[in-house]
C-alpha positions in Angstrom: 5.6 -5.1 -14.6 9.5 -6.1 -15.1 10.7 -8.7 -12.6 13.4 -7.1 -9.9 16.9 -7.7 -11.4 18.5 -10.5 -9.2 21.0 -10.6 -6.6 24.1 -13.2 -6.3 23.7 -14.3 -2.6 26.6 -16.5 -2.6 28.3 -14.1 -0.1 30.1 -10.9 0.7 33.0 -11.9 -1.7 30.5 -12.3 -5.0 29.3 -9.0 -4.5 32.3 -7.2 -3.4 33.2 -5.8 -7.0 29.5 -3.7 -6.6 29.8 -2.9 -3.1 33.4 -1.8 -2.8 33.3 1.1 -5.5 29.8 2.2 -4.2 31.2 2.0 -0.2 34.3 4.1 -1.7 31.7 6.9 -2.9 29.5 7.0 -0.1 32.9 7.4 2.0 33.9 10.3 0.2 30.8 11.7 0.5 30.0 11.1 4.2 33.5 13.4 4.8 32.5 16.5 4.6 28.9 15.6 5.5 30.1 14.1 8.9 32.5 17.7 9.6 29.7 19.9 8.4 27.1 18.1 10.6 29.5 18.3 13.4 30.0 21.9 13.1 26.6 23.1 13.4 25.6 20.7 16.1 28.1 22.7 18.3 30.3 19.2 18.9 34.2 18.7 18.0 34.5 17.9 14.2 36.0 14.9 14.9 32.5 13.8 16.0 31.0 13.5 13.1 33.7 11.2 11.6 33.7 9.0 15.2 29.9 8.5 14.1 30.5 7.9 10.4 32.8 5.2 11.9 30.5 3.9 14.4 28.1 3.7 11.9 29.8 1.5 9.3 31.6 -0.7 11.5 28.9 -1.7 14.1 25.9 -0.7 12.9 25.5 -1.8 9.6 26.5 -5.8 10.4 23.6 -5.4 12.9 21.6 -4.0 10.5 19.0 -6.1 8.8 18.7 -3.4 6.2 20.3 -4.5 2.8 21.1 -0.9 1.3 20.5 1.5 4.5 23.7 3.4 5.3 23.5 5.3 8.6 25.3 8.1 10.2 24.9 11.7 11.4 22.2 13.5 10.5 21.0 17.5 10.5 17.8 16.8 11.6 19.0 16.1 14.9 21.7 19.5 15.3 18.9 21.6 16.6 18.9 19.0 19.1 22.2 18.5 20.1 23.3 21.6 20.2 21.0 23.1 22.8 21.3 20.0 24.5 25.2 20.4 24.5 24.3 24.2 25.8 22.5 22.6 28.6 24.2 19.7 29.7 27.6 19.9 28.3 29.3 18.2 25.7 30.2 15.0 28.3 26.4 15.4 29.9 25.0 15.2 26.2 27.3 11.8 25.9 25.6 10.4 28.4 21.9 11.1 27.2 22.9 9.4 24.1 23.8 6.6 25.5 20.8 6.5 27.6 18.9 7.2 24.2 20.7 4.3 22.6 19.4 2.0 25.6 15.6 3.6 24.7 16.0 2.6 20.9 16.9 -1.2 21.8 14.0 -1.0 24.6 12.0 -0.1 21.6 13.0 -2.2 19.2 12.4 -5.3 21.6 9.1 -4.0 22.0 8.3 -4.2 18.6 7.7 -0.6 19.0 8.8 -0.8 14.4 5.4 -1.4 13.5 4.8 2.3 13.0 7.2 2.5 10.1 4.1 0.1 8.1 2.0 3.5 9.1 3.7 6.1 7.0 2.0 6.9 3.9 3.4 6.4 0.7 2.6 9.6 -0.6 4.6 11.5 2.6 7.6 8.7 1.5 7.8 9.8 -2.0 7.4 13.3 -0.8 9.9 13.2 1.8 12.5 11.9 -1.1 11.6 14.2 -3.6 12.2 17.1 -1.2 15.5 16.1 0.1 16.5 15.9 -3.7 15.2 19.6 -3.9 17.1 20.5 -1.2 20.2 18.7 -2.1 20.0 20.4 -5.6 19.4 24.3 -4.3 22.4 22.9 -1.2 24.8 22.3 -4.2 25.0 25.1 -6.4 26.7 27.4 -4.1 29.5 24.7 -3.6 29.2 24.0 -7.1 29.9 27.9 -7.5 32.7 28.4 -5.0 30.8 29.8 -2.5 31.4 27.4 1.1 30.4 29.4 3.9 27.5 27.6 4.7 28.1 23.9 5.9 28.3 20.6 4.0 24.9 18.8 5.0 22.5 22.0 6.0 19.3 21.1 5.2 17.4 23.8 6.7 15.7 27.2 4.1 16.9 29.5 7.0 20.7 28.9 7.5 22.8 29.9 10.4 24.7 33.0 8.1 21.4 34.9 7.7 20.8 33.6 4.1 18.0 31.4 2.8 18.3 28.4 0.4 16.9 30.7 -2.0 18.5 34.2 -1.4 21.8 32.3 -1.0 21.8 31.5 -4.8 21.5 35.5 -5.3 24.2 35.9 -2.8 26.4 33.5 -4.3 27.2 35.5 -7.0 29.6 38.0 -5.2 32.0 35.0 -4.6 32.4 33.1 -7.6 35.0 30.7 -8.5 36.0 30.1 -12.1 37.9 27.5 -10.8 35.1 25.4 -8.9 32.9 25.7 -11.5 35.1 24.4 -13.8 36.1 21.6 -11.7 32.2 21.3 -10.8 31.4 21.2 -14.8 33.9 18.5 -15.0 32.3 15.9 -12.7 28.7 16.7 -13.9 30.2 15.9 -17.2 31.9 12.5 -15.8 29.2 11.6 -14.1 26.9 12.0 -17.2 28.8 10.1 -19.2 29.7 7.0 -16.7 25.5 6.9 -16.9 25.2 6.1 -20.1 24.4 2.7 -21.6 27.7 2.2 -24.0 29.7 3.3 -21.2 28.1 0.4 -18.5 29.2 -2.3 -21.3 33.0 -1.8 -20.5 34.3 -4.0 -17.6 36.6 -0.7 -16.4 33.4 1.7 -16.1 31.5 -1.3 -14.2 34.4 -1.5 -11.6 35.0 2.3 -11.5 32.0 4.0 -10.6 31.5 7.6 -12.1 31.3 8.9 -8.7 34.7 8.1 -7.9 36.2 9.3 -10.7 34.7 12.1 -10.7 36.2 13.6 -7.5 39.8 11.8 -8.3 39.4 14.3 -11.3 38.5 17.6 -9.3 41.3 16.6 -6.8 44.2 16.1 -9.6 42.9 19.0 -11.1 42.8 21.0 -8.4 46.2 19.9 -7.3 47.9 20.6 -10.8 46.8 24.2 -10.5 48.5 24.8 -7.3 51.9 23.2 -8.5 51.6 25.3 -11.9 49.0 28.3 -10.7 48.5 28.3 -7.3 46.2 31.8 -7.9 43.4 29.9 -9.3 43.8 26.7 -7.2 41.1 26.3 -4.6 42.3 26.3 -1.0 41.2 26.4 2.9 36.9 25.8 3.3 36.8 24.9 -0.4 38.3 21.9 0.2 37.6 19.0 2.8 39.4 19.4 5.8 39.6 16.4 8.2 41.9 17.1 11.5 45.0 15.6 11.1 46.5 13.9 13.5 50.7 13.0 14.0 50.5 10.2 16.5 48.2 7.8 17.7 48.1 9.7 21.1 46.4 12.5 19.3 43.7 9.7 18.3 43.0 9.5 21.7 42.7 12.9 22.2 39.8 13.4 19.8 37.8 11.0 21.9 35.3 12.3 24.9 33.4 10.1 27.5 29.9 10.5 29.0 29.6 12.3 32.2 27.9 9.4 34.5 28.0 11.5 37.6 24.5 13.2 36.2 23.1 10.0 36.7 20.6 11.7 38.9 19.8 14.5 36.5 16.2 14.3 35.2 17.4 16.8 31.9 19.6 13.9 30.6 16.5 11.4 30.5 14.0 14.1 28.5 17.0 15.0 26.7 17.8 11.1 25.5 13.6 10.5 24.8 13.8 13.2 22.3 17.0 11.9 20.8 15.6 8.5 20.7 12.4 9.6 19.8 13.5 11.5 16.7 16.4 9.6 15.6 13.9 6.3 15.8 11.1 8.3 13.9 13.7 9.2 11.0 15.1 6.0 10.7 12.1 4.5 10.2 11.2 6.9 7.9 14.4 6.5 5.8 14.5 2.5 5.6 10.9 3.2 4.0 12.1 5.1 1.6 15.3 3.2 0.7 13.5 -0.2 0.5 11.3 1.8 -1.9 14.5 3.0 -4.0 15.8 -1.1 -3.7 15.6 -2.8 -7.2 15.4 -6.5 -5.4 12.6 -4.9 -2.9 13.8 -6.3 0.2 12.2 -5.7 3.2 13.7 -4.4 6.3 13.1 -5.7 9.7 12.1 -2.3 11.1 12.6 -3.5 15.1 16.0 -5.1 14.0 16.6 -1.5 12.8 15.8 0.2 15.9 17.9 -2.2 18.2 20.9 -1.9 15.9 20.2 1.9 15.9 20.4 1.7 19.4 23.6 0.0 19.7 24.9 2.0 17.5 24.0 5.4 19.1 25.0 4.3 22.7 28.5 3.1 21.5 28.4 6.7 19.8 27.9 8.5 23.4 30.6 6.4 24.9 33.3 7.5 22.1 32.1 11.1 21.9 30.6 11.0 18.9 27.0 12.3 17.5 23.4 10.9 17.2 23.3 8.5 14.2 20.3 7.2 12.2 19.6 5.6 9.1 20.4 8.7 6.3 18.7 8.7 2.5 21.2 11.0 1.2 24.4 8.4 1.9 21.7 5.1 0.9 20.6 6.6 -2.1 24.5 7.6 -3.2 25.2 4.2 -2.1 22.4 2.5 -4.5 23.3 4.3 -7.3 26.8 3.4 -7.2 26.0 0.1 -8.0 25.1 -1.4 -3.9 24.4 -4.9 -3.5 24.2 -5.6 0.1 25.0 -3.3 3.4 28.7 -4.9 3.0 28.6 -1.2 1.3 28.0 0.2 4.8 30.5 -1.3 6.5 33.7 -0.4 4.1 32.4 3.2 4.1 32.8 2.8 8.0 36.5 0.9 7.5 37.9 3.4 5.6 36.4 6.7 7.3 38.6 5.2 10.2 41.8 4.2 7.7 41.8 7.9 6.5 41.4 9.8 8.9 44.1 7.7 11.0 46.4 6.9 7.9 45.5 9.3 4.8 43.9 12.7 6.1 46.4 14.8 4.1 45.2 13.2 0.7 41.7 13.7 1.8 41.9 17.4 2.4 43.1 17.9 -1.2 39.0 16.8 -2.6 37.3 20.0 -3.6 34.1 20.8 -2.6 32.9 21.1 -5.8 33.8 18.2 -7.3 31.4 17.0 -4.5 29.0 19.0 -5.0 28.2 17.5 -8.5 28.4 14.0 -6.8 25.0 15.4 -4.9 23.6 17.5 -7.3 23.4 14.1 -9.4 21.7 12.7 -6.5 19.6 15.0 -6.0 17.9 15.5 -9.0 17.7 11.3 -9.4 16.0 11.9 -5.9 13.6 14.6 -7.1 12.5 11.6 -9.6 9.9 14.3 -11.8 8.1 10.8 -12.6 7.0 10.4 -9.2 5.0 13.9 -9.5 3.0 12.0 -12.2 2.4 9.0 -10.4 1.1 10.7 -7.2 -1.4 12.7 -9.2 -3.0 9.8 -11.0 -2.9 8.5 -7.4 -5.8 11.1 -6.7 -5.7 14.4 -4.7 -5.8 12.6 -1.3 -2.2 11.0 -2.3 -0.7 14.0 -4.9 -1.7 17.0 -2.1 0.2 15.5 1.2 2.9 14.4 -1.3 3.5 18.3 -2.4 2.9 19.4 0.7 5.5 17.4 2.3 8.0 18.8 -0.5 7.0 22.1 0.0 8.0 21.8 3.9 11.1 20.4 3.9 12.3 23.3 1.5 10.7 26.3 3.1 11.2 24.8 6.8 13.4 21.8 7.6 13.8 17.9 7.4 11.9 17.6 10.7 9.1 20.6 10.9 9.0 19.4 6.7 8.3 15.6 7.6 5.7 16.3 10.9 3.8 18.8 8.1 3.0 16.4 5.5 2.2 13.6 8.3 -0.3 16.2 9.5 -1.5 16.8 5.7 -2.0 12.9 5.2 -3.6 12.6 8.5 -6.0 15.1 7.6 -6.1 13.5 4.0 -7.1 10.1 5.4 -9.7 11.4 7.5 -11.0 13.4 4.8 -11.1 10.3 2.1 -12.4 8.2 5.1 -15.1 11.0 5.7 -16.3 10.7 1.8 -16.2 6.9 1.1 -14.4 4.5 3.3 -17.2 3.7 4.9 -19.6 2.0 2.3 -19.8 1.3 -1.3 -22.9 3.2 -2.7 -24.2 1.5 -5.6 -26.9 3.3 -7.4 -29.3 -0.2 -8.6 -32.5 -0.5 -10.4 -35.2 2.4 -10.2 -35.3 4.1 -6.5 -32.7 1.5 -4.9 -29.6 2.6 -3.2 -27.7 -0.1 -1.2 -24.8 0.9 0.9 -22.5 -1.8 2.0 -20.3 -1.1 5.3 -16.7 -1.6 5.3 -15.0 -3.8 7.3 -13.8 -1.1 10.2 -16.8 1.8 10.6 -15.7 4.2 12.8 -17.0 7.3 14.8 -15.6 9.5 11.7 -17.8 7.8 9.5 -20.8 9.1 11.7 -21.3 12.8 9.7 -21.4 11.1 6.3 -23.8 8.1 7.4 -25.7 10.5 8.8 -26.0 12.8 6.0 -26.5 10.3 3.3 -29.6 8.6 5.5 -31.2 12.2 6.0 -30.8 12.6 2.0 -32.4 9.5 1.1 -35.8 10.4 -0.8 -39.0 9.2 0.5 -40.9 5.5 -0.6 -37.2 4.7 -1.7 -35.8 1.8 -1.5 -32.6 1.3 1.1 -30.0 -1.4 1.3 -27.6 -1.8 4.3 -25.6 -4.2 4.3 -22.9 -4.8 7.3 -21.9 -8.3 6.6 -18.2 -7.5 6.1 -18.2 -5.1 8.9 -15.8 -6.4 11.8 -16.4 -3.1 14.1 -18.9 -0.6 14.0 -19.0 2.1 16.4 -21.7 2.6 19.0 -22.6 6.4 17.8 -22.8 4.7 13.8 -25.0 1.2 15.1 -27.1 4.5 16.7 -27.7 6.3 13.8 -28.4 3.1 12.1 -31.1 1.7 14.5 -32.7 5.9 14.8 -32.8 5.5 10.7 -35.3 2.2 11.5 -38.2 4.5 12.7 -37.2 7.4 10.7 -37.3 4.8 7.6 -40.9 3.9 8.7 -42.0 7.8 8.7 -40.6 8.3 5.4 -41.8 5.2 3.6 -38.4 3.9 2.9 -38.6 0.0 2.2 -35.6 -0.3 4.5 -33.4 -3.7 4.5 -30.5 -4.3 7.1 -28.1 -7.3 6.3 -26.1 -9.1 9.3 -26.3 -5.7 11.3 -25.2 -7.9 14.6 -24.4 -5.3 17.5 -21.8 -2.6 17.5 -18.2 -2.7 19.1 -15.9 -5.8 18.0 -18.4 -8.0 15.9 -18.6 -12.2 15.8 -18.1 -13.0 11.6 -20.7 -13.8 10.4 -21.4 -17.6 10.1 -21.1 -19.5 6.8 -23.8 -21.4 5.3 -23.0 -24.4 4.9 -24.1 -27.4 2.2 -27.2 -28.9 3.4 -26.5 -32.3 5.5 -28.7 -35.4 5.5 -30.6 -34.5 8.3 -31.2 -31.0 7.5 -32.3 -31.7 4.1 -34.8 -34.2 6.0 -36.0 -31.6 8.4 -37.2 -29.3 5.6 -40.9 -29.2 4.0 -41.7 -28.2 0.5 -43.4 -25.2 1.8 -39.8 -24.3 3.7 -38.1 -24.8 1.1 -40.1 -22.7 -1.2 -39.3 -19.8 1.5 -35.7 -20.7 1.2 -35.8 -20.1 -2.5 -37.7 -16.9 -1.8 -35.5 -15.3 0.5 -32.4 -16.0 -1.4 -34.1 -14.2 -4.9 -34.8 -11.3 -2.3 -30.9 -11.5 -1.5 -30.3 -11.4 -4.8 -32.7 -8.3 -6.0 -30.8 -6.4 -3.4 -27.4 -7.1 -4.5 -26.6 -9.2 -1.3 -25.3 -12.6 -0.7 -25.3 -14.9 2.2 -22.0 -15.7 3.4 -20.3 -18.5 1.9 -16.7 -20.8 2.4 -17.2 -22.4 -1.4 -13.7 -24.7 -0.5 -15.5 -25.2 2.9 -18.6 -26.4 0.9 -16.3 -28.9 -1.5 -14.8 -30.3 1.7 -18.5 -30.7 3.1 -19.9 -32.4 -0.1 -17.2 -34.7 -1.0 -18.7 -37.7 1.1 -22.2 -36.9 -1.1 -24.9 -34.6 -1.9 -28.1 -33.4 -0.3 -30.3 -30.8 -2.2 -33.0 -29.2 -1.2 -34.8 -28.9 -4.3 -34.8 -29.5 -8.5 -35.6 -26.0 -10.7 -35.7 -26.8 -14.1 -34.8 -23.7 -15.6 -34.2 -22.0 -19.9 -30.6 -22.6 -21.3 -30.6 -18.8 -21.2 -27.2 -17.4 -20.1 -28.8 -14.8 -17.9 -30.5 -17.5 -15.8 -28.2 -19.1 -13.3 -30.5 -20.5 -10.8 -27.8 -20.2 -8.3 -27.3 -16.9 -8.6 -30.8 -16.4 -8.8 -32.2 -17.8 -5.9 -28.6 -17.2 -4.0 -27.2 -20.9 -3.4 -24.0 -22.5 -3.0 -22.3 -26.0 -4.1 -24.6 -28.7 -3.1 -27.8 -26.8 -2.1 -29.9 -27.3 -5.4 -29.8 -30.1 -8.5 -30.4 -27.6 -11.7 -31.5 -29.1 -15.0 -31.4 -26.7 -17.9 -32.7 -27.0 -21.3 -34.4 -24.2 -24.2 -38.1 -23.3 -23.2 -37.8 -25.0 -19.9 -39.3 -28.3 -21.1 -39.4 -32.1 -20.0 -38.7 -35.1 -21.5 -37.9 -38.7 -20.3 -34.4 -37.7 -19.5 -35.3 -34.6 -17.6 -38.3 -36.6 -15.8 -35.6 -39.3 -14.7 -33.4 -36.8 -13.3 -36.7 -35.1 -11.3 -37.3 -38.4 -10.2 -34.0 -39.3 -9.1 -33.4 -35.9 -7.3 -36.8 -36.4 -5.0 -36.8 -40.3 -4.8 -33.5 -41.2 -4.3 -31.6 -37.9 -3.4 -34.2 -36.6 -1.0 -35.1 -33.1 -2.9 -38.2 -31.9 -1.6 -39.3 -29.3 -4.6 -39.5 -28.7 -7.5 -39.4 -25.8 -9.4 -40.4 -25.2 -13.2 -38.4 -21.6 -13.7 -39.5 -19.6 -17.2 -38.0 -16.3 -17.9 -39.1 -13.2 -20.0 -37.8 -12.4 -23.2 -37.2 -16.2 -23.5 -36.3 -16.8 -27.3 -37.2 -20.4 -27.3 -41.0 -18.6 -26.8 -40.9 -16.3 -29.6 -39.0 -19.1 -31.6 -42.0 -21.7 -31.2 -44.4 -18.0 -31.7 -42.9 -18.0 -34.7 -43.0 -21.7 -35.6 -39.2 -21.3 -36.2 -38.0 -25.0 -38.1 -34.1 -25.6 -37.8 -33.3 -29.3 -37.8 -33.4 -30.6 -34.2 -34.4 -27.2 -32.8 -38.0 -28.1 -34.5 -39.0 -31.1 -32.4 -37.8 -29.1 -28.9 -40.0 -25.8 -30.1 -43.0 -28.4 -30.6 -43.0 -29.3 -27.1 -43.9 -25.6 -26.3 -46.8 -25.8 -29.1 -49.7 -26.7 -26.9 -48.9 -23.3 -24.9 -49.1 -21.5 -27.9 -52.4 -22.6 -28.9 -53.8 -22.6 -25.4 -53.2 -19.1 -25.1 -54.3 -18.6 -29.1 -58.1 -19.8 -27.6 -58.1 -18.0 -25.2 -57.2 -14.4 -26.6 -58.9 -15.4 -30.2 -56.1 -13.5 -32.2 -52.6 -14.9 -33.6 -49.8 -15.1 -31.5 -46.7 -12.5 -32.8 -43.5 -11.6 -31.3 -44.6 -8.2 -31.8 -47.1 -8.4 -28.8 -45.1 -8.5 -25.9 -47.7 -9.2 -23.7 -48.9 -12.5 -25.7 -45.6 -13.4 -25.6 -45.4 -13.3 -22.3 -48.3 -15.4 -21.6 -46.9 -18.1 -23.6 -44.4 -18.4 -21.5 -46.5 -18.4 -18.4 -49.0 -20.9 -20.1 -45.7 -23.1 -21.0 -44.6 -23.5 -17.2 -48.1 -23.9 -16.1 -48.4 -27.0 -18.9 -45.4 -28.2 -17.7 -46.0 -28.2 -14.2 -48.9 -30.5 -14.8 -47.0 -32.6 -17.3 -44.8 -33.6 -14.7 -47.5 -35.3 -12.7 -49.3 -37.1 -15.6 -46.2 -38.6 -16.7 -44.4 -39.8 -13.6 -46.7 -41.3 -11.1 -43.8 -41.5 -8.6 -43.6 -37.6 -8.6 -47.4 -37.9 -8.3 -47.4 -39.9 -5.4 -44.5 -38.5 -3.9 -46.8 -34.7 -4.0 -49.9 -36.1 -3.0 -47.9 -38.0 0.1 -46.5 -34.2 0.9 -42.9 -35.6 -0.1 -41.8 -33.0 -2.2 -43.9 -30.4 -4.0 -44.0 -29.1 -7.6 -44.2 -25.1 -8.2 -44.0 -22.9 -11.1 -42.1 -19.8 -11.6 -41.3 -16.9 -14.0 -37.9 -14.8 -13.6 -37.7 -11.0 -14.9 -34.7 -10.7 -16.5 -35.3 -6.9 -15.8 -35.7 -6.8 -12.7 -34.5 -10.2 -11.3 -37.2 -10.8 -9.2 -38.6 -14.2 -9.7 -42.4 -14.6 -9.1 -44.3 -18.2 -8.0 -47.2 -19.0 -9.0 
């Protein structure tokens, strides 16, 4: 994976030359966005831009979002305008500053944490659509055809149409003229993309975007100097109220109605807005920290208190609800955005041009916009991210189309609450099939299923059906030792499956099942200490050794700190016992017989056999280190066997194979026919013969082992591991 690019963070000024062009485009954009939001929330136009404003100039210093650009939003018109119906324009004011006061309540309740909830497949969903959306939006502007507002985002619009039979309908009014002016900007903004063109310091400082609608605009204007038939005029172009004087600045601006103080419709009407407008934002700074090339994080709380600000010093200027918006972030981030400087000169000069330049503004067609957005929709749409959900699996690809599919037949809103309901229903439906173990089909009839850490009452149908399934005189595994909760109706089920286990003749195993509810971790074994090495017999020891090869046959461990056990050895070592085992790779003695760092001394060697060295190191272990057994481990299938079988000679290997000789012959008396590697079963006893020799070779030739097993001091066993199977059986 390629490392994010990185960012200059020597300050606002070092990044300027990235953020200025992109604040510029976002700007333009957010005109006609801002009026057409305005318009169907049943507010003053000038609303929208006082939130636009707002937005940049308060909210985004706040902000702890790098590339998050907020203002108004159509998800929220619904909203306002039947709460305008109900309340007024200066009652609805006044709920949204009362819903600005419940965002910053929220915030400082670290009410954010939902936002780490949404799942990534609803995220990539929910940007995908809005690029759909913003692509079927466009063409009709591209076309010529403005009847329906800048920033709809609903499939049923207020003029009857659909965002489907509106591309039929479009058709009757046709503009040659914004289509040319439309085909223009495409083709500017195409070209500014490519690589040759990014080289030249003049297309790094000029982004695409920008001169793309300077284009449509001098176009546009040329036409009605030299053919004012074909020039585009009155709602195919931007139109910003204009005002003469400052005193018609004031004018625009409207105040909350306090005197409905006691009026229990304003405090349902400001949870909703503060609920939804929360709920969005938190949705959109997931998906623009997605879209971030330097993957910053935002502080989603930080959010919802600047959010809140921002929204309360909306209601008190008479402007709209605002929220964090992907449309304006994502035009911002691929203008070249660095930091959320980009924000707050988008909100500088919304407030510059509508007080100093509106004239100028109202001369940007529609269409040249238009192919700003169509751009960024279909960079939105991303047709990679269709292939990544599906390799994702069906649990992740399903709510992901489903939450496209939603937002274009329905709304933002209805879209967004339908593929949360579909990845719900997703989770519980992956949870259902495997969250809660691991199955793990093992040798012969064995199946082991290992609980997950949370197990929870919707894991209850599958447990219950896999235990009912489970085939008589079968073997079962269950193994809850990285469980944290299990839930009471699940430990039930469990415990029933005991007797029911019994009935069916199930060899039935249960590993660190403690209770049900919250559950204590499980404690960690720790290296074995002076005095509990003392404590233990060779008899208890053998156990030890015997349970921990059962732990191993069933594919369970006991819980171990390994750095915990360095720290607790690093003053010295206690074993509990010596196993002289084969050189074999496929017998680790720890593994085998399930120990940690410091538990047992292991002495390896081909065939398994002693010399002085090996018989020092025994001696050392049970003398002076306090072992108390000692264990003489052959395997099957052990090569150094069929090697001395075969009476193999190669160099030093000779002398080591003639150690295992006198098993050889021993078991050549007794079955009165040569031994061959092709008899399996000969073979076999060879190596059983070849531990038992040993086994008394250690007590001829060291009288201090000797003494130490006839004084009950340590013991001496044999042993032979299946390298099939991995059970180990004593003799």
């Amino acid at each position: 994976m390629n490392a994010p690019p990185k960012i200059n963070n020597n300050g606002l000024i070092a990044n300027l030359k990235y953020d200025l062009p992109a604040g510029i485009a976002v700007f333009l954009i957010s005109i006609p966005l801002s009026l057409g939001i305005a318009l169907a929330s049943g507010a003053p136009l000038f609303s929208g831009l006082i939130t636009g404003i707002i937005s940049g100039i308060i909210v985004a210093p706040l902000s702890g979002s790098s590339l998050g650009i907020s203002g108004p939003t159509a998800g929220l018109a619904i909203i306002v305008l039947s709460a305008i119906q109900k309340l007024g324009f200066n009652g609805f004011l006044f709920a949204l500053v009362v819903a600005g006061v419940f965002q910053i309540a929220m915030g400082l309740s670290k009410a954010g944490v939902i936002a780490y909830y949404f799942p990534s497949s609803v995220i990539n969903g929910m940007l995908s659509g809005i690029g759909i959306i913003l692509f079927l939006k466009q063409i009709p502007h591209a076309m010529g055809y403005d009847r329906d507002y800048e920033g709809d985002t609903s499939f049923f619009q207020p003029d009857s149409y659909s965002s489907f039979s509106e591309l039929v309908h479009m058709f009757e009014f046709i503009s040659p003229t914004a289509i040319m002016i439309a085909l223009l900007s495409l083709a500017i903004l195409i070209l500014w993309e490519q690589p040759f063109m990014k080289k030249h310091r003049f297309f790094q400082l000029f982004q695409g975007v920008l001169i793309a609608i300077l284009a449509g605009a001098l176009i546009n204007q040329c036409l009605q100097n030299f053919y004012p038939e074909l020039a585009l005029s009155g709602n195919h172009l931007v139109v910003i109220p204009v005002l003469r004087n400052p005193g018609d600045l004031l004018s625009q601006l409207h105040y909350p109605d306090f005197s409905q103080f006691g009026n229990p419709a304003i405090y349902m009407t400001a949870l909703t807005l503060a609920v939804v407008a929360s709920l969005k934002t938190l949705l959109s700074i997931e998906a623009v920290d997605k879209m971030d090339p330097y993957k910053r994080v935002t502080s989603a709380n930080r959010e919802l208190i600047a959010q809140g600000i921002g929204n309360a010093c909306s209601g008190l200027l008479g402007g709209l609800p605002l929220a964090q918006v992907i449309v304006r972030s994502s035009i911002g981030i691929q203008s070249g955005a660095k930091t959320k400087a980009t924000g707050f000169i988008c909100g500088l000069l919304l407030l510059f041009a509508v007080i100093l330049i509106p004239t100028l503004l109202n001369k940007i067609p529609l269409a040249s916009l238009a192919s700003v957005l169509l751009v960024v929709g279909y960079k939105l749409t991303r047709p990679k991210s269709f292939k990544i959900m599906y390799k994702a699996g069906m649990y992740h690809f399903i709510p992901f189309c489903v939450t496209i599919l939603g937002m274009v037949f329905t709304d933002l809103l209805i879209g967004l609450t339908i593929g949360l309901t579909t990845a719900l229903f997703s989770i519980l439906l992956e949870n259902y099939k495997s969250a809660f173990y691991f199955n793990e089909s093992h040798i012969g009839n064995k199946t082991i299923l290992r609980l997950s850490e949370h197990v929870s009452f919707l894991n209850k149908a599958n447990i219950k059906q896999t235990l009912e399934q489970l085939p008589d005189y079968s073997e079962v595994i269950i193994d809850a030792t990285r469980s944290k909760y299990i839930d009471y109706d699940v430990f039930e089920i469990i415990e029933d499956f005991r007797i029911e286990a019994q009935r069916k003749n199930i060899k039935l195993t249960i590993e660190n099942l403690r209770g049900y509810g919250v559950l204590e971790p499980v404690e960690n074994v720790r290296a074995p200490t002076y005095d509990t090495q003392q404590a233990l017999t060779p008899a208890t020891v053998l156990t030890l050794l015997k349970e921990g090869n059962e732990r191993f046959v069933n594919n369970l461990k006991s819980n171990r700190n390994l750095l915990e056990q360095i720290n607790d050895t690093r003053q010295g070592q206690f074993p509990i016992a010596i196993i002289l085992s084969c050189m074999d790779s496929r017998t680790s003695v720890e593994l085998i017989f399930d120990q940690g760092l410091g538990d047992v001394f292991s002495a390896r060697v081909a065939g398994n056999v002693i010399n002085d060295d090996i018989l020092g190191s025994m001696e050392y272990a049970c003398k002076l280190a306090g072992s108390k057994l000692i264990v003489v481990l052959g395997h099957s299938h052990c090569g150094a066997i069929k090697g001395a079988c075969e009476n193999v000679e190669l160099d030093h290997l000779s002398g080591l194979l003639h150690k295992i000789k006198p098993a050889v012959d021993a078991v050549h008396a007794e079955e009165s026919v040569k031994i061959s590697t092709d008899n399996n079963g000969l073979v076999q006893k060879v190596a059983d013969k070849n531990v038992q020799l040993t086994v008394e070779q250690i007590r001829v030739k060291s009288p201090v082992l000797d003494a130490m097993v006839k004084n009950g001091d340590c013991g001496i066993v044999g042993a032979m591991y299946d390298i099939e199977t991995g059970k180990v059986k004593f003799y």
